[in-house]
C-alpha positions in Angstrom: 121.6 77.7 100.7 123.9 77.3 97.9 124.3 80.2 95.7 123.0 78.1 92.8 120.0 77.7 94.6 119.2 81.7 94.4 116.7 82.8 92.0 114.7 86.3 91.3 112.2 84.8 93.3 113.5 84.3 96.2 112.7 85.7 99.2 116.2 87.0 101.0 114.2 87.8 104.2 112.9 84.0 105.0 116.8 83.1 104.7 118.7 82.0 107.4 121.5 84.3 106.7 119.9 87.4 106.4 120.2 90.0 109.4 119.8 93.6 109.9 123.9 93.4 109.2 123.1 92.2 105.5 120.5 94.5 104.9 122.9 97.2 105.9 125.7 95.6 103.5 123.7 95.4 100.5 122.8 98.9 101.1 126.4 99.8 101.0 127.3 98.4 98.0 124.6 99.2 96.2 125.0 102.8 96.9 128.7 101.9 96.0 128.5 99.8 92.8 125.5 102.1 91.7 125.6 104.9 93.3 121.9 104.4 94.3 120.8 105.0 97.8 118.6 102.5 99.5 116.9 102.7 102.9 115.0 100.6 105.1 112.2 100.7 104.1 113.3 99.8 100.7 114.6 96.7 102.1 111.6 96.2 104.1 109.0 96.2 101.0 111.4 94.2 98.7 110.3 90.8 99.0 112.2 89.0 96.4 115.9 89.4 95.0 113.7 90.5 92.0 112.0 93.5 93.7 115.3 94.6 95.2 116.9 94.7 91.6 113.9 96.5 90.0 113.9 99.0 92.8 117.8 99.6 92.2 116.9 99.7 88.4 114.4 102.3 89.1 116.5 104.7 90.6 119.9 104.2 88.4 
């Protein structure tokens, strides 16, 4: 997928790219960049890139 191609609707999960290894990257730099601390279970009920963001936004 071409990063063109990435909206807020779409679902990171159902790419073939994402492993637990990316889930455990994003968590890093989010808590790096924002200083907010995901989990897994955040990035198990985030659906969309939008859900992620909001649940970031939440917490910053």
């Amino acid at each position: 997928m071409e990063l063109s191609e990435f909206t807020p609707q779409t679902a990171f999960h159902e790419l073939d790219e994402y492993t637990s290894l990316i889930a455990l990257s994003i968590i890093a730099m989010v808590d790096e960049e924002y200083g907010v601390t995901l989990n897994a279970n955040d990035m198990s009920s985030a659906v969309t890139i939008d859900d992620l963001f909001n649940t970031v936004k939440a917490r910053a």
